[in-house]
Residue frames relative to the residue before (quaternion, step in Angstrom):
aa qw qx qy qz dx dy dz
X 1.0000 0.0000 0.0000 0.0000 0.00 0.00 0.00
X 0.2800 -0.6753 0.6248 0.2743 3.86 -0.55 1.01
X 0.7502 -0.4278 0.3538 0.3592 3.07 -2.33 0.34
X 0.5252 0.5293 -0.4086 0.5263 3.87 0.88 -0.90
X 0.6619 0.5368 -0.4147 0.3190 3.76 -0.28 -0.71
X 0.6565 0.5087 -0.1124 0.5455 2.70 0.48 -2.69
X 0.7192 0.3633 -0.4117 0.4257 4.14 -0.13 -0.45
X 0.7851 0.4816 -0.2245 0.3181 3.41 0.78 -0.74
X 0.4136 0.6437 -0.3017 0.5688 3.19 1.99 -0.02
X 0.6354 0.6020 -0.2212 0.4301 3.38 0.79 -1.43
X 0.7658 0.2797 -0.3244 0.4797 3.62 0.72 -0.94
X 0.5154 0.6759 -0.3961 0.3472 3.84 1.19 -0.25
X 0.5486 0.6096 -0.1297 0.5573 3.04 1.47 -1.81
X 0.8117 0.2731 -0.3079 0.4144 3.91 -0.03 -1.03
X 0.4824 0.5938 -0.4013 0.5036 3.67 0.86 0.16
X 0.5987 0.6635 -0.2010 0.4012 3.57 0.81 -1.09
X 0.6338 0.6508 -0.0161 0.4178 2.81 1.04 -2.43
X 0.8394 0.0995 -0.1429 0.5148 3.34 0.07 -1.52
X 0.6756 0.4423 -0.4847 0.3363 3.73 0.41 0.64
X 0.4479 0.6953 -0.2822 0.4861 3.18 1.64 0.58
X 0.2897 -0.7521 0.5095 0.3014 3.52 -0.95 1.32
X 0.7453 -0.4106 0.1590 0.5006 3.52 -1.06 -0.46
X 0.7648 0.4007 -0.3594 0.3540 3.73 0.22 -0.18
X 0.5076 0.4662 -0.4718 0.5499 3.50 1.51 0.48
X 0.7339 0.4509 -0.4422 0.2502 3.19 0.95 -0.62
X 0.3584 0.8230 -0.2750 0.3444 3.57 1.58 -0.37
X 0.7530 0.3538 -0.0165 0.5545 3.00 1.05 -1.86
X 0.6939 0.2693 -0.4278 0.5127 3.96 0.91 0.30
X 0.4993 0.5582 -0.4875 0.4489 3.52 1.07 0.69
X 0.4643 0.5931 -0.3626 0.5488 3.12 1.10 -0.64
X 0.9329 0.2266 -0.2275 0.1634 3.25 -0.37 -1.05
X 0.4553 0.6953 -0.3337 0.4449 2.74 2.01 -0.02
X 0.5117 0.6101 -0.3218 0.5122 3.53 1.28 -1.17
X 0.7686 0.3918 -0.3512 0.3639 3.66 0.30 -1.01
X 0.8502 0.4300 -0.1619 0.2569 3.11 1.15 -1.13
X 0.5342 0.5963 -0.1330 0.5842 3.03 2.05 0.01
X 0.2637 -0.7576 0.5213 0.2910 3.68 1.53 -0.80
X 0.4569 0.5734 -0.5572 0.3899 3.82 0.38 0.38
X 0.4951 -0.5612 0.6090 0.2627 2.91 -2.17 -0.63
X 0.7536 -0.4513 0.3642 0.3094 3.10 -1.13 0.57
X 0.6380 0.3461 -0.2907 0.6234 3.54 0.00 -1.08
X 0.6929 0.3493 -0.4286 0.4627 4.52 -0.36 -0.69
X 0.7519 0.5250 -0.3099 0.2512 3.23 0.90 -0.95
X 0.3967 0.5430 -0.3977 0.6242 3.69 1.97 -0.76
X 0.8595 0.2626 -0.3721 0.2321 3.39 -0.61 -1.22
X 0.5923 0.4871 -0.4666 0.4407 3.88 1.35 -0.06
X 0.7427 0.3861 -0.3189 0.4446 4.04 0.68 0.20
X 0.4706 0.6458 -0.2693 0.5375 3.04 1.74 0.62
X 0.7187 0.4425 -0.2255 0.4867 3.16 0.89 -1.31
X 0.3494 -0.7023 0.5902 0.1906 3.11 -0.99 1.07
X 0.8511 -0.3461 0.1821 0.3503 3.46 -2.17 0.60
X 0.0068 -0.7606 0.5327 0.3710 3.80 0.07 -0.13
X 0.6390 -0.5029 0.5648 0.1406 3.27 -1.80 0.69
X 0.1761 -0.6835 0.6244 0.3345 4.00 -0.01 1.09
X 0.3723 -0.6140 0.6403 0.2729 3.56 -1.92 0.60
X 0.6094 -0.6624 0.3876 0.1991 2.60 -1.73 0.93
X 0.4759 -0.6105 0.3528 0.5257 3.98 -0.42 0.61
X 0.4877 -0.5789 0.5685 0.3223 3.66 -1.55 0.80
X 0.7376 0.2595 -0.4166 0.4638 3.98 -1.40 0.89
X 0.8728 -0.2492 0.1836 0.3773 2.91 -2.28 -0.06
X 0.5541 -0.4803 0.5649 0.3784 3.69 -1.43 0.38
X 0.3838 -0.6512 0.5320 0.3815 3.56 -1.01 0.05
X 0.5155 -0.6637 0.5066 0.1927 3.33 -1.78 0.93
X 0.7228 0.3287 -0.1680 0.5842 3.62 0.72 -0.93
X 0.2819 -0.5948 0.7328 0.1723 3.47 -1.35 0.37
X 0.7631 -0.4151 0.3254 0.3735 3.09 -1.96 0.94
X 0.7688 0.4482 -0.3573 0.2838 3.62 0.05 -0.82
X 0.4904 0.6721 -0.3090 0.4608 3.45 1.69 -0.61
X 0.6159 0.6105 -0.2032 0.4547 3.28 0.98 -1.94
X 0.5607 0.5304 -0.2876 0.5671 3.98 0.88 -1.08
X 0.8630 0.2747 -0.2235 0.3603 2.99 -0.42 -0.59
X 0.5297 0.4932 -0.4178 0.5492 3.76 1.26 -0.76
X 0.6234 0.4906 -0.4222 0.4386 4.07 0.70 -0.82
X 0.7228 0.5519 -0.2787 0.3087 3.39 0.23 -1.19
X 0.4379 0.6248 -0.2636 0.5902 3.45 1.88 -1.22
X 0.7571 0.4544 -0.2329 0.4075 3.36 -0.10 -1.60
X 0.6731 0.3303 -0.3773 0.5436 4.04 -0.01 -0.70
X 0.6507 0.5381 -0.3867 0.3709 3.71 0.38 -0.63
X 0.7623 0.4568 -0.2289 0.3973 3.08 1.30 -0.62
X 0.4257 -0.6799 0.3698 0.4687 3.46 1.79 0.00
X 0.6655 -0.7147 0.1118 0.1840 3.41 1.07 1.16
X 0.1928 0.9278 -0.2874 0.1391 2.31 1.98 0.72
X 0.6354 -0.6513 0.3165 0.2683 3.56 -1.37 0.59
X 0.7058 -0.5848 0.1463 0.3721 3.56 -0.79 1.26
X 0.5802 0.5898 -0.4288 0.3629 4.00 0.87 -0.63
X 0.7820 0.4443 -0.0672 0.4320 3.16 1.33 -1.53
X 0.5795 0.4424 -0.3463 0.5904 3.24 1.55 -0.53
X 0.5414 0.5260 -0.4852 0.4414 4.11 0.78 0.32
X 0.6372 0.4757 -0.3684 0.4817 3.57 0.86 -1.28
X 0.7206 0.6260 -0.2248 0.1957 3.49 0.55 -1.12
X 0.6410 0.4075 -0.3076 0.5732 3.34 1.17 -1.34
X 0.3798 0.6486 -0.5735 0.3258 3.86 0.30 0.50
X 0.7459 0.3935 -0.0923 0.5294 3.15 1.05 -1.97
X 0.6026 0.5234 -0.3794 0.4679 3.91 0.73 -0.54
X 0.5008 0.7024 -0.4503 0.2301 3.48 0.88 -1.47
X 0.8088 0.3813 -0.2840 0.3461 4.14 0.33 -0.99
X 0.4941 0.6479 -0.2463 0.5248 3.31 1.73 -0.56
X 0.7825 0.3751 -0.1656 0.4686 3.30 0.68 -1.00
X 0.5607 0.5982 -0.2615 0.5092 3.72 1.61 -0.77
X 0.6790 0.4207 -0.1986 0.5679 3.70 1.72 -0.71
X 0.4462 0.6076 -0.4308 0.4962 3.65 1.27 -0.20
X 0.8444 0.2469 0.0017 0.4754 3.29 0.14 -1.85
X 0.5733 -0.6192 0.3962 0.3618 3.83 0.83 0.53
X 0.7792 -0.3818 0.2077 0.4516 3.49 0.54 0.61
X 0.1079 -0.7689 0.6195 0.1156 3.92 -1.22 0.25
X 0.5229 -0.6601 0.4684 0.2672 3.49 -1.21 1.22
X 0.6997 -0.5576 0.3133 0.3182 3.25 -1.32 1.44
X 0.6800 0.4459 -0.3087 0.4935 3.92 0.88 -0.60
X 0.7979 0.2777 -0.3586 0.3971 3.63 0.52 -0.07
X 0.3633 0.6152 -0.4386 0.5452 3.46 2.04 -0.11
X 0.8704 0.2869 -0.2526 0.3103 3.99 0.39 -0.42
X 0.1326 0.7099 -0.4451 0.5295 2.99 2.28 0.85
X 0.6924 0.6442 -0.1756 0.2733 2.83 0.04 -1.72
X 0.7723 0.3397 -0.1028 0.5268 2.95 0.08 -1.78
X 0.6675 0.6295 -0.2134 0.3357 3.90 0.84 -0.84
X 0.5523 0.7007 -0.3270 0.3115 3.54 1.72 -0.73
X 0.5086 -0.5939 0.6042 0.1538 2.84 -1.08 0.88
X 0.3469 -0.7015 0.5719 0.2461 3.92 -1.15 0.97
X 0.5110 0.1996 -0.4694 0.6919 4.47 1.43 0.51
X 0.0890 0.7700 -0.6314 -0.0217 2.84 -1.67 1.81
């Protein structure tokens, strides 16, 4: 049984499971055990376990969005990667050069831009 299958059983099965009294619930453990190859005890605690909730990453939300980030990268290499005090002062002066390079930049990510902070 592949991993797609065997997962999709599982959520059929745990529906089953918890609306079952005890002696149905016996008999769809059983049959899960047989048909899955596990044990009992992995097999309770996998029709037991409820949905899990991805966590959220640990630290600050992010400030810039992806489209900001582009363009702060594209800035940067152009600039010989320079380092963040100097790459702030700079994309002021680069800003029209680069706005003619790439055909121009909407007014909200032009004031990204200009707005960055040199701790990112």
């Amino acid at each position: 049984m592949g991993k797609n299958s065997r997962k999709e059983y599982l959520a059929k099965i745990r529906i089953h499971y918890r609306k079952a009294g005890r002696r149905e619930k016996g008999a769809i453990l059983s049959e899960f055990c047989a048909v899955c190859g596990c044990d009992r005890k992995y097999a309770i605690r996998i029709l037991n376990a409820k949905k899990r909730v991805p966590a959220r990453k640990p630290g600050p939300k992010p400030v810039y969005d992806q489209v900001v980030i582009i363009h702060l990268k594209a800035l940067w290499l152009a600039m010989d990667q320079m380092r963040s005090l100097k790459l702030r002062a700079a994309i002021a002066l680069w800003m029209p050069y680069y706005e003619a390079e790439c055909g121009g930049l909407p007014s909200d990510i032009k004031a990204k831009l200009l707005a960055l902070s040199h701790v990112m």
